[in-house]
MARVODO-638766 format. One record per residue (C-alpha): x, y, z. Coordinates in steps of 0.05 Angstrom, whole numbers, padded with zeros to 5 digits, always signed. Layout:
<sites>
XYZ...
</sites>
This chain:
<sites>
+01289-00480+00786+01330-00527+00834+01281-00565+00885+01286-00533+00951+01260-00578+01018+01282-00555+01085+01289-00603+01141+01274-00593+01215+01334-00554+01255+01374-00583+01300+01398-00585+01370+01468-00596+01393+01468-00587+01462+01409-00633+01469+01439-00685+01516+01383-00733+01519+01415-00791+01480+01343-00832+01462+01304-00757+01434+01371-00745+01396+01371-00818+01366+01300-00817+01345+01308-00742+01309+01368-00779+01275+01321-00820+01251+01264-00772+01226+01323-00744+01192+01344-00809+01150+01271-00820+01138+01260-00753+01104+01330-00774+01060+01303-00835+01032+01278-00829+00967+01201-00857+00945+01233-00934+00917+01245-00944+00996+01173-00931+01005+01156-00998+00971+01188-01045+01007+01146-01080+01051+01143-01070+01126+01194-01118+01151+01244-01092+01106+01231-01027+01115+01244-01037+01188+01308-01073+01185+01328-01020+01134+01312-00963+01184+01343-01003+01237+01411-01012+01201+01409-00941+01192+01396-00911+01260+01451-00966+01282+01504-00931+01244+01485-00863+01260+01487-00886+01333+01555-00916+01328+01588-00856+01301+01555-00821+01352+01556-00858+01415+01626-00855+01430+01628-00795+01472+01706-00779+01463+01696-00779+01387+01636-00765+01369+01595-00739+01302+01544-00720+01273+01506-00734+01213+01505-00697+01155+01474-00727+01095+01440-00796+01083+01397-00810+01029+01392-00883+00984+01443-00901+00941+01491-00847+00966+01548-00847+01020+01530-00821+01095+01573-00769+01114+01579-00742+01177+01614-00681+01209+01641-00647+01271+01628-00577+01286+01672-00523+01314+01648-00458+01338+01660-00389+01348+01656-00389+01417+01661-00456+01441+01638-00438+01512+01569-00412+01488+01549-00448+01429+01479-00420+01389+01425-00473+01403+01405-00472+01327+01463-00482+01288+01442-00502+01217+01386-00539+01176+01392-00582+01123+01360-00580+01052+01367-00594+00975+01406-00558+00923+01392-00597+00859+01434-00667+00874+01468-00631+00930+01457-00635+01002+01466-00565+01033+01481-00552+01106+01470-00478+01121+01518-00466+01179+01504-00409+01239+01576-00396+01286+01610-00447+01257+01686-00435+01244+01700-00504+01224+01682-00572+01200+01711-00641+01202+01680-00689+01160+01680-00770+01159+01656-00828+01117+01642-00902+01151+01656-00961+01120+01713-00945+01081+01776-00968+01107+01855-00984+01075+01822-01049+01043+01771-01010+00997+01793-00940+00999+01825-00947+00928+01752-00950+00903+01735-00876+00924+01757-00815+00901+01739-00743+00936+01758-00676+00924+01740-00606+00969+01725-00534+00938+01715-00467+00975+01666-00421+00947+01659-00446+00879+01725-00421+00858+01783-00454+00892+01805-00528+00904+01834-00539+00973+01844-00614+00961+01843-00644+00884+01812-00710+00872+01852-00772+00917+01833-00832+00951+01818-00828+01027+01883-00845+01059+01876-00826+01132+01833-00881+01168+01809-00879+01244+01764-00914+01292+01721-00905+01360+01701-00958+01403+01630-00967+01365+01658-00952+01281+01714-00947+01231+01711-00890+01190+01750-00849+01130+01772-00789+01161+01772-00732+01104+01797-00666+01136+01790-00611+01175+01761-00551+01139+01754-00467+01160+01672-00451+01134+01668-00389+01167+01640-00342+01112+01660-00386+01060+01615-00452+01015+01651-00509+01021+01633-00560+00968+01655-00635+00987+01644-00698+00931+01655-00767+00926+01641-00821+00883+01654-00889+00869+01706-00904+00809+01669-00969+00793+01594-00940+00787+01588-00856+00782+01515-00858+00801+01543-00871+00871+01566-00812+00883+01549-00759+00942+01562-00673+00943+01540-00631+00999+01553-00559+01000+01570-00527+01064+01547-00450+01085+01588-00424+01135+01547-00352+01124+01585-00345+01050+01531-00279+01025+01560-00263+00956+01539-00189+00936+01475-00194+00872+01513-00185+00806+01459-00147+00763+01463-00153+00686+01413-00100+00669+01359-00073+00683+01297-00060+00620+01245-00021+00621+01174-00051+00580+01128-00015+00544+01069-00053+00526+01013-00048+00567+00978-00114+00539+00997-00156+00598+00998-00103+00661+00949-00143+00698+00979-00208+00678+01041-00219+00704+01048-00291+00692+01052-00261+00617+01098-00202+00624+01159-00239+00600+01131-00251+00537+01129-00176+00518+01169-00174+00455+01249-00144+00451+01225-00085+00412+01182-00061+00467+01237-00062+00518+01294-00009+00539+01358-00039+00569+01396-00003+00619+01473-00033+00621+01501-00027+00689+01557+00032+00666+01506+00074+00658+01449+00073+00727+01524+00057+00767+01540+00131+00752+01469+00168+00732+01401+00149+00748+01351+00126+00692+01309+00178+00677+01249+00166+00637+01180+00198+00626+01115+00164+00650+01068+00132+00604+01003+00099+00605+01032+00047+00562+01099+00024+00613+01087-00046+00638+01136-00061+00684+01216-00060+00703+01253-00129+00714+01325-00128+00740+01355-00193+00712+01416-00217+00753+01475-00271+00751+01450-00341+00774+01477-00356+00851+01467-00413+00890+01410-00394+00932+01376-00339+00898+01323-00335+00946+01356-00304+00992+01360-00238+00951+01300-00196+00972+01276-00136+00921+01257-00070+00956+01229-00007+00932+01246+00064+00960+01215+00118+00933+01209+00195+00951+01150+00235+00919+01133+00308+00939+01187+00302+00986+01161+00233+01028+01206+00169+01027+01170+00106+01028+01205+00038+01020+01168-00035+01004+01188-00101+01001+01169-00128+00930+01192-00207+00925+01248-00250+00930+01224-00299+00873+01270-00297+00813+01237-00332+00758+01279-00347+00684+01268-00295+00639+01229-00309+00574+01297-00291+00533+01342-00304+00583+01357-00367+00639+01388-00312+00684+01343-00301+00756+01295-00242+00740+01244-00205+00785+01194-00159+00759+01163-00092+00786+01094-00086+00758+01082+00006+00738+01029+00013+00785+01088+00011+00837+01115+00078+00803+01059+00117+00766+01075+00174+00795+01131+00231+00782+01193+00222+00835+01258+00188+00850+01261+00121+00860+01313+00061+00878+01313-00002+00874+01343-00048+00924+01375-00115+00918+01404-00144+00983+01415-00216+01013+01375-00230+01076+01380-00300+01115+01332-00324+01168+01333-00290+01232+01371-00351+01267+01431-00334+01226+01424-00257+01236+01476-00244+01166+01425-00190+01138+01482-00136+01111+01459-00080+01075+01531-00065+01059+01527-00130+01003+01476-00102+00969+01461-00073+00908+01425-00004+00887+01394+00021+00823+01356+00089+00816+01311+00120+00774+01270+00185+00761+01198+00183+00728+01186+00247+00703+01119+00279+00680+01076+00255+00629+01072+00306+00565+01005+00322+00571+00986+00398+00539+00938+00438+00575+00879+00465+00538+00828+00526+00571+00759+00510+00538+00683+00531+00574+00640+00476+00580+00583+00492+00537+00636+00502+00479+00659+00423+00494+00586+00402+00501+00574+00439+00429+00636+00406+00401+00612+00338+00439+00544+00348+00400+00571+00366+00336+00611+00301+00330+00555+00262+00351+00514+00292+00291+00567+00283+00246+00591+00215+00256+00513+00194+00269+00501+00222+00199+00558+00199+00160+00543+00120+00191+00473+00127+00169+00492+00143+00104+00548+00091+00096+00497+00042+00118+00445+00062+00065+00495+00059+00008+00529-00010+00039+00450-00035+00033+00441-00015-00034+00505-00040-00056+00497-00116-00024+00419-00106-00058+00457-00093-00134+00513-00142-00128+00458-00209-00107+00407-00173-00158+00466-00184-00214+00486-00246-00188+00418-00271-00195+00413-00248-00268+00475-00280-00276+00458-00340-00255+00390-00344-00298+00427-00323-00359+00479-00381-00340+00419-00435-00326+00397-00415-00403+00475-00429-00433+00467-00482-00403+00396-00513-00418+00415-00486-00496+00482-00535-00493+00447-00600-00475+00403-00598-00542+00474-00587-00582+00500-00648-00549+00442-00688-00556+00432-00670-00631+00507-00690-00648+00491-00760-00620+00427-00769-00643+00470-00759-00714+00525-00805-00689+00466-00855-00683+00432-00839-00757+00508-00848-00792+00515-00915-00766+00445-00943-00779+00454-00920-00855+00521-00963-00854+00477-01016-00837+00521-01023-00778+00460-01047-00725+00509-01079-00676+00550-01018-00667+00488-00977-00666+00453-01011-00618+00514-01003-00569+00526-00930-00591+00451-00918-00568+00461-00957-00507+00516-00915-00488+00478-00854-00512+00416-00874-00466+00463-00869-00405+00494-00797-00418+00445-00768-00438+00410-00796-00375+00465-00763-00334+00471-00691-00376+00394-00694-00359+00405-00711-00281+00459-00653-00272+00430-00609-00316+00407-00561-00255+00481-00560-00220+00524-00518-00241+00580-00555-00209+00608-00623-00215+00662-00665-00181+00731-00684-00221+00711-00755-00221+00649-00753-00249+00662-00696-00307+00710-00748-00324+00669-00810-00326+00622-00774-00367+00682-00756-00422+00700-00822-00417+00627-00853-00437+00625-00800-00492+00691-00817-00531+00671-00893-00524+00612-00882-00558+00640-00835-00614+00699-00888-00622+00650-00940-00660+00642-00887-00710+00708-00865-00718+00759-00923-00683+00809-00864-00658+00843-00870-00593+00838-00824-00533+00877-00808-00463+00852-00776-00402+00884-00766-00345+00868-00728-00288+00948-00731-00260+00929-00749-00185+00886-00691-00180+00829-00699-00112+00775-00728-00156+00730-00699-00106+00739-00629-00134+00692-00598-00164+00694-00546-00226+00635-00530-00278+00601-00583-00308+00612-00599-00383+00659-00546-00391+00703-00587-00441+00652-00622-00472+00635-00585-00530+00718-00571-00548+00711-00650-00540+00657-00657-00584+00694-00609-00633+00760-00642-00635+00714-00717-00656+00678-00680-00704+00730-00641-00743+00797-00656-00719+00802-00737-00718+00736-00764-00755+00770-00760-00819+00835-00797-00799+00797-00858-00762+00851-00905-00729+00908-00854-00736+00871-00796-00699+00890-00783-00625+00851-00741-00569+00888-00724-00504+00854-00691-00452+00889-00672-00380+00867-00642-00321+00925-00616-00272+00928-00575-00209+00986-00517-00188+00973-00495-00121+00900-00460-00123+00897-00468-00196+00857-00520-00240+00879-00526-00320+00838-00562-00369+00862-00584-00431+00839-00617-00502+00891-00637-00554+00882-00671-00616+00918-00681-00682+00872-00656-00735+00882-00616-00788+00867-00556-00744+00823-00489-00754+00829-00416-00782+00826-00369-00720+00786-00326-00775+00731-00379-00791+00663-00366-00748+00653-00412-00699+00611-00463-00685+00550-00455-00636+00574-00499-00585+00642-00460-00579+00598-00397-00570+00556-00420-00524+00622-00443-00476+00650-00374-00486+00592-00340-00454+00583-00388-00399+00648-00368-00386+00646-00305-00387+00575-00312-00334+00623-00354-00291+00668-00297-00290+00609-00252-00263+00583-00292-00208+00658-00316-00185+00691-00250-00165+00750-00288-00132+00773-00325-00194+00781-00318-00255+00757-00368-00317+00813-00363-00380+00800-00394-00446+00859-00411-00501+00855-00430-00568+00910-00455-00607+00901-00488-00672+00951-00515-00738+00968-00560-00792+00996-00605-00734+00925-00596-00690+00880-00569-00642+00895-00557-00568+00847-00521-00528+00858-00501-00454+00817-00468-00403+00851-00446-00334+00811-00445-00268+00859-00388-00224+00848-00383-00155+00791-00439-00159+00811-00480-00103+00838-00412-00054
</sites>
């Protein structure tokens, strides 16, 4: 919205010089923007001073004498002289000043036409200045020139820029200086110019989710709304039914330069009585649109009639242009709602009321109960679940610990007691942490990892293969079942790469897709039969899976086995683990 301040009317046929000089003053004050407020006090009075010195020069001479128009910092002071109507009785209010964006705008009141003049530009610096004049927005009565007619009084010198009819017209007048643009100065001049409302359309809104907050109602979304186009209220009214669910009716109109001045009314006749009431003359930017848009809230036309909505321009009473004739009219009907009638007694309602209340009272108890006994079986099974997954798991650490313990036996009979003694070292810190975590079920990335990684150390002084693991980037932080790979790691040492020593290779990787975890073991034995019975560790990890499975209902635990000449790779996906 453009910033609107009004400044004090003023008095023409005052004809006490020193009141008149110090309004001119309050005037220039108002003008000045806030930078002039910081400059000290001596400067601010010899700025002042300067000012009201020039205003009081262009006035003073009584045989050519004017008045000033606009003056604000950094901008040229333009003055004007007034011809009225009736020259012989001249309105003692004829116009206030105010802001139109960047513009100055003079509303006029009797004022046929206007002479306007610029001090301080003379022959020597005219070619500096250019200035052009247009009448209501549409037409240019003088295209951009220099000032080339130059006059004088017996207190200033002065650019005399023309003589122009404003009587029901806008007169816009700019100039600028070619060697800096920011010096430039436009004033608009209202001369009682009252351009009839051009309505787009009008819409109807049907969601009743912001009725009692309008600061909301233009966020109702398109599909709720009806759009009128003007061919069709111009020649029928809108009919509609009423609903509980209309919101409101906004009549969005073409931007003007002072669309204040348009007031909203509504007339309405119901059972035959014709009321009418002002409803605003805000127009706010619509939520889809920047066009002006005023809003009429339902509880202004709940009930079945004819209505009609009213758009006219109105000015203050000084200028007494109210014309009805410039307005603008839409109408509508609100019909009845579709409500059918239904003839039932009273005690059959209260034995229907009663009847429902049984009902749904009995079929919530009952819901209830079974929801209860429901929750009650699903933690009972997860609890079994859970036991029967602690027992997996206390029957895997025993496996693991015998396989070492073995490990440890092979190498003392190799009468290898260096290697053994750091193979038991080694030994003494897993099995320190397999003991530790043996009551979580869960363990982070990082640490499944570091416990892998102390493992194939240790088996590596038996059997000098060489290993990879890589976890990819993956949060180390994670956290998935402990020792889950483990015993297809303990596998792939014992019967895929013990027998080929320095050639044999384990690679195990842990990746993540989106929610999903994989785990993977590879190695290049000589692989498996699919048909051969397996082990008890690999047992054990398939029904520890299939526990998980239980107790996780939102994922889903999937083992793979793939096995040939060329080796083993064994890969268990984690779906939806991390959702």
């Amino acid at each position: 919205m453009y910033e609107k301040r009004t400044q004090r009317i003023f008095d023409v046929n005052s004809k006490d010089m020193k009141k008149y000089l110090i309004l001119i003053s309050y005037i220039t004050i108002g003008f000045v923007n806030t930078s002039k407020a910081q400059l000290s006090n001596t400067e601010a009075k010899k700025f002042f001073e300067t000012q009201i010195k020039e205003a009081h020069d262009m006035f003073a001479d009584k045989n050519d004498s004017w008045d000033v128009v606009s003056r604000r910092d950094n901008e040229f002071d333009i003055f004007s002289k007034e011809h009225f109507v009736d020259s012989l009785h001249k309105p003692k209010n004829i116009g206030w000043g105010s802001f139109f964006g960047d513009a100055g705008l003079l509303k006029l009141n009797t004022v046929k036409s206007i002479e306007l003049a610029v001090p301080n530009i003379n022959p020597q610096n005219a070619a500096n200045y250019l200035y052009h004049v247009v009448v209501n927005d549409s037409v240019e009565l003088v295209h951009w020139m220099k000032p080339n007619i130059f006059r004088s009084n017996k207190y200033a010198s002065y650019a005399y820029l023309g003589k122009y009819d404003c009587l029901g017209k806008i007169i816009k007048f700019e100039i600028y200086d070619i060697n800096n643009y920011r010096h430039k100065t436009t004033i608009l001049i209202n001369g009682g110019y009252m351009r009839a409302p051009d309505i787009n359309f009008v819409s109807l809104s049907y969601n009743n989710k912001y009725l009692f907050l309008p600061e909301k109602q233009e966020y109702i979304p398109r599909s709720k709304q009806v759009y009128f186009e003007d061919h069709s209220w111009r020649n029928n009214p809108i009919r509609f039914r009423w609903s509980d669910s209309i919101n409101h009716i906004a009549v969005i109109m073409k931007n003007t330069l002072e669309n204040d001045i348009y007031h909203l009314y509504l007339k309405k006749t119901i059972n035959g009585k014709t009321d009418t009431v002002f409803i605003t003359n805000t127009w706010n930017a619509d939520y889809y649109s920047p066009d002006p848009t005023a809003r009429i809230n339902s509880s202004y036309f709940n009930k079945p009639g004819d209505y009609e909505l009213i758009i006219r321009p109105e000015e203050p009473e000084i200028f007494k242009h109210k014309n009805d004739r410039i307005g603008e009219r839409v109408s509508f009907t609100v019909l009845p709602a579709l409500d059918t009638e239904h003839n039932i007694s009273l005690k059959t309602f209260l034995l229907i009321i009663v009847i429902l209340l049984t009902t749904g009272g009995f079929m919530f108890v009952t819901y209830r109960s079974g929801q209860k006994r429901q929750l009650a079986k699903e933690a009972q099974n997860k609890q079994i679940a859970t036991l029967q997954l602690q027992s997996v798991r206390a029957q895997l650490n025993p496996h693991f610990i015998f396989n070492a313990l073995a490990g440890i036996q092979n190498l003392m009979n190799k009468n290898a007691v260096e290697d053994a003694n750091r193979y038991l070292t080694r030994f003494a810190r897993l099995t320190r942490n397999v003991l530790d975590d043996g009551q979580k079920e869960l363990t982070t990335i990082e640490h499944e990892a570091a416990l892998l990684n102390d493992y194939l150390q240790m088996e590596q002084l038996r059997f000098s293969f060489k290993f990879n693991l890589n976890t990819n980037d993956v949060d180390p932080q994670i956290e998935i079942p402990a020792m889950l790979l483990q015993p297809f790691v303990e596998n792939a040492v014992k019967h895929g790469v013990s027998a080929l020593k320095e050639q044999g290779m384990i690679t195990i990787d842990i990746t993540k897709n989106e929610n999903n975890i994989t785990l993977s073991v590879n190695d290049n034995g000589k692989g498996f039969s699919e048909n051969k019975t397996a082990g008890m560790g690999i047992k054990l990890c398939e029904e520890r899976i299939r526990l998980l499975n239980s107790i996780y209902k939102n994922t889903s635990i999937l083992l793979h086995k793939k096995s040939d000449s060329n080796g083993t790779q064994i890969t268990i996906e984690l779906n939806n683990w991390l959702q």
